[in-house]
C-alpha positions as CSV (number, residue, x, y, z in Angstrom):
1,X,96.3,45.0,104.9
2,X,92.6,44.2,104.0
3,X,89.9,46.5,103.7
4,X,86.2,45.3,103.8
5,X,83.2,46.8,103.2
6,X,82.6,48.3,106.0
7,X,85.7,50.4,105.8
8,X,85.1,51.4,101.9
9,X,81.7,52.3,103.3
10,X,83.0,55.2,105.8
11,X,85.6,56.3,103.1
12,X,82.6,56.8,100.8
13,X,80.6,58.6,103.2
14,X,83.5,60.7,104.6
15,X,84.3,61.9,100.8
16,X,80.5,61.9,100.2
17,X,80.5,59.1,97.5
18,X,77.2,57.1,96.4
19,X,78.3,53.6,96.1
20,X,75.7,50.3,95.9
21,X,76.5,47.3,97.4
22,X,78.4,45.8,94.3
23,X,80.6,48.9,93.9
24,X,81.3,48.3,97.7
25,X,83.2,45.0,97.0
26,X,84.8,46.0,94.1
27,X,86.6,48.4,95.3
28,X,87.1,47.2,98.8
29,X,89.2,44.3,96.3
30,X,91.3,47.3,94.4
31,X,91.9,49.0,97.6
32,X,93.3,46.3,99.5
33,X,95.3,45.6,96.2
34,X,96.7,49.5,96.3
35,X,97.5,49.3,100.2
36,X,99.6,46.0,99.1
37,X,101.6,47.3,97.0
38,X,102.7,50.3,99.2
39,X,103.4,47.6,101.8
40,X,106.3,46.0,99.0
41,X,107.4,49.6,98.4
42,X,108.5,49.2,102.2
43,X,110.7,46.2,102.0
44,X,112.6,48.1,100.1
45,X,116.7,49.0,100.9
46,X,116.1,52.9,100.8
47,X,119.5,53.7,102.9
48,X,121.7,55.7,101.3
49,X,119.6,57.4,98.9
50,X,118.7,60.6,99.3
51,X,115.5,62.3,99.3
52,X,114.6,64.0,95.8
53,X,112.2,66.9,94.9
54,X,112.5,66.2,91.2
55,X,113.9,63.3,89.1
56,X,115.9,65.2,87.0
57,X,119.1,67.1,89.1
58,X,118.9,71.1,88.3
59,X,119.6,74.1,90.0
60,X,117.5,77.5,89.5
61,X,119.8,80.4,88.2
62,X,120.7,82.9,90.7
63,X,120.3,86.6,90.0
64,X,121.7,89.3,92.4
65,X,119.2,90.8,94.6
66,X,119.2,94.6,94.1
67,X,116.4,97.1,93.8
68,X,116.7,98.9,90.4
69,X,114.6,101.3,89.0
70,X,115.2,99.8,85.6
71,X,116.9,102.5,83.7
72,X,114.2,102.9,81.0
73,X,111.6,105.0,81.9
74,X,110.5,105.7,78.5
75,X,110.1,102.4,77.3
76,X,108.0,101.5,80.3
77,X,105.8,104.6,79.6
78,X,105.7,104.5,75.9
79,X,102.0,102.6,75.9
80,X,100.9,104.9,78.6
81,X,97.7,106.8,77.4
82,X,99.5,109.8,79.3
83,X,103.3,110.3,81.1
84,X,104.7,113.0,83.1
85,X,108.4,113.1,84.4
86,X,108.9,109.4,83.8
87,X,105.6,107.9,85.6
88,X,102.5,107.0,84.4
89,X,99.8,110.0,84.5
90,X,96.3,109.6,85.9
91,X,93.2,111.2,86.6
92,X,92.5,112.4,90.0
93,X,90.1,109.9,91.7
94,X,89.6,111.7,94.8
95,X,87.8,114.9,95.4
């Protein structure tokens, strides 16, 4: 697949690019060189391999899914500025 001038115009204006007429052809050249090398990425054999979201195999550790209070209460409210009965204490906001 080609793509002329005309067509590197548009996609210029529609990403709102300032190109002259000398950066036109140059990269109506590279582009036409880009779409040709996806084009060989088609003729290749692809059956039988399986789609991959990484290239290195790995599976994320599992933890069990349970609500937990934590079973420290004081060492989460040890920085507190002030703690009452295990939660953090704080001034009344509302009158």
């Amino acid at each position: 697949m080609s793509v002329d001038k005309n067509t590197v115009a548009k996609i210029a204006s529609l990403a709102r690019i300032r190109l002259d007429e000398a950066q036109g052809e140059a990269l109506a050249g590279e582009l036409s060189n880009i779409l040709g090398w996806i084009e060989q990425l088609s003729e290749l054999d692809t059956e039988g391999v399986e789609p991959m979201t990484s290239v290195v195999s790995m599976t994320l550790p599992l933890r069990e899914d349970a609500v937990t209070d934590g079973g420290y209460p004081d060492k989460v409210t040890a920085n507190a500025p002030e703690a009452a009965h295990g939660f953090y204490a704080v001034p009344k906001v509302v009158e």
